[in-house]
C-alpha positions as CSV (number, residue, x, y, z in Angstrom):
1,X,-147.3,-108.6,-11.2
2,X,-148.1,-110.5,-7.8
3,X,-146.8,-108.8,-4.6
4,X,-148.2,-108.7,-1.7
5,X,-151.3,-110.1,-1.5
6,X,-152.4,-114.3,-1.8
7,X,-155.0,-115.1,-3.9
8,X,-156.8,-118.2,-5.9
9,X,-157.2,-118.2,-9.7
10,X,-158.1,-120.9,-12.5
11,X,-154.8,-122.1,-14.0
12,X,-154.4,-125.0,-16.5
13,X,-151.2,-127.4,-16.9
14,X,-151.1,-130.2,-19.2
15,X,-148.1,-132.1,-21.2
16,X,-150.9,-132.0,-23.7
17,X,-151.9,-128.9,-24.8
18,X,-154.8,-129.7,-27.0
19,X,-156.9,-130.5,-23.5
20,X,-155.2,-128.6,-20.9
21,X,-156.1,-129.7,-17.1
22,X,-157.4,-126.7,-15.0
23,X,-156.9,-126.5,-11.4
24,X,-156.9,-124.4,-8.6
25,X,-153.7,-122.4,-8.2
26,X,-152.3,-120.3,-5.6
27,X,-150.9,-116.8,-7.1
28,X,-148.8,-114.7,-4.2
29,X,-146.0,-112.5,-3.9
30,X,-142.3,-113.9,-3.1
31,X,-142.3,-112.0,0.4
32,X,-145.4,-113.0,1.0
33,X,-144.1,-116.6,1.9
34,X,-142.6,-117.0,5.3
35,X,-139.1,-119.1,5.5
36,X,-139.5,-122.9,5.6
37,X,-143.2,-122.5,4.8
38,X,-144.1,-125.1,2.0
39,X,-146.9,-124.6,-0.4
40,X,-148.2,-127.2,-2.8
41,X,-148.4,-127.1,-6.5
42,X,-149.9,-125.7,-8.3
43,X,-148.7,-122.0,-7.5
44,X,-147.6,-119.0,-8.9
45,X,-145.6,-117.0,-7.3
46,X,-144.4,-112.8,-8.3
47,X,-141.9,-110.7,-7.6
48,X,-140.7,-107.4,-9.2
49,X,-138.2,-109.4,-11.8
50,X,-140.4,-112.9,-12.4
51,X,-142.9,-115.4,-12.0
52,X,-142.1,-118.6,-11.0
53,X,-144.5,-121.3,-11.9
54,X,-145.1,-124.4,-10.1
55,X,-146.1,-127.2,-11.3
56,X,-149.3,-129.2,-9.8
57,X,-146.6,-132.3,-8.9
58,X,-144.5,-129.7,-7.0
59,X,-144.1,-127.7,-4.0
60,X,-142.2,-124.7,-3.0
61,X,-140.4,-123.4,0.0
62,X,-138.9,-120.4,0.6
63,X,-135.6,-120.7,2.5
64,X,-134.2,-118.4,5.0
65,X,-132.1,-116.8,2.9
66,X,-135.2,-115.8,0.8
67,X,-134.3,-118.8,-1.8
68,X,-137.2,-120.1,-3.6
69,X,-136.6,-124.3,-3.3
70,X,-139.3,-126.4,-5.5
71,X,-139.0,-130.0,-4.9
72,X,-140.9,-132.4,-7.1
């Protein structure tokens, strides 16, 4: 589980998995985004209940109602 704290890992995305792309990814905790802060893809991103992934095309932004909004 990822709360809390922000940190880099290795993470690989690929439509093909026979040679998966890896890339640098963001892993953090849901709180640990402030409101109408936007992080770019690719991200991972905990809380107690799940783990949202998002994609390298994507970002994220947390709204001020604690929404998560990924936009493509």
């Amino acid at each position: 589980m990822i709360l809390g704290s922000v940190f880099v890992r290795r993470g690989f995305f690929s439509c093909d998995v026979s040679s998966p792309a890896s890339s640098r990814t963001v892993a953090m905790g849901w709180d640990a985004i402030p409101a109408d802060h936007e992080i770019a893809g690719p991200a991972l991103i905990g809380s107690p209940f799940t783990t949202v992934v998002v994609d390298p095309a994507a970002c994220v932004r947390r709204s001020a109602d604690g929404a998560l909004l990924i936009e493509p």
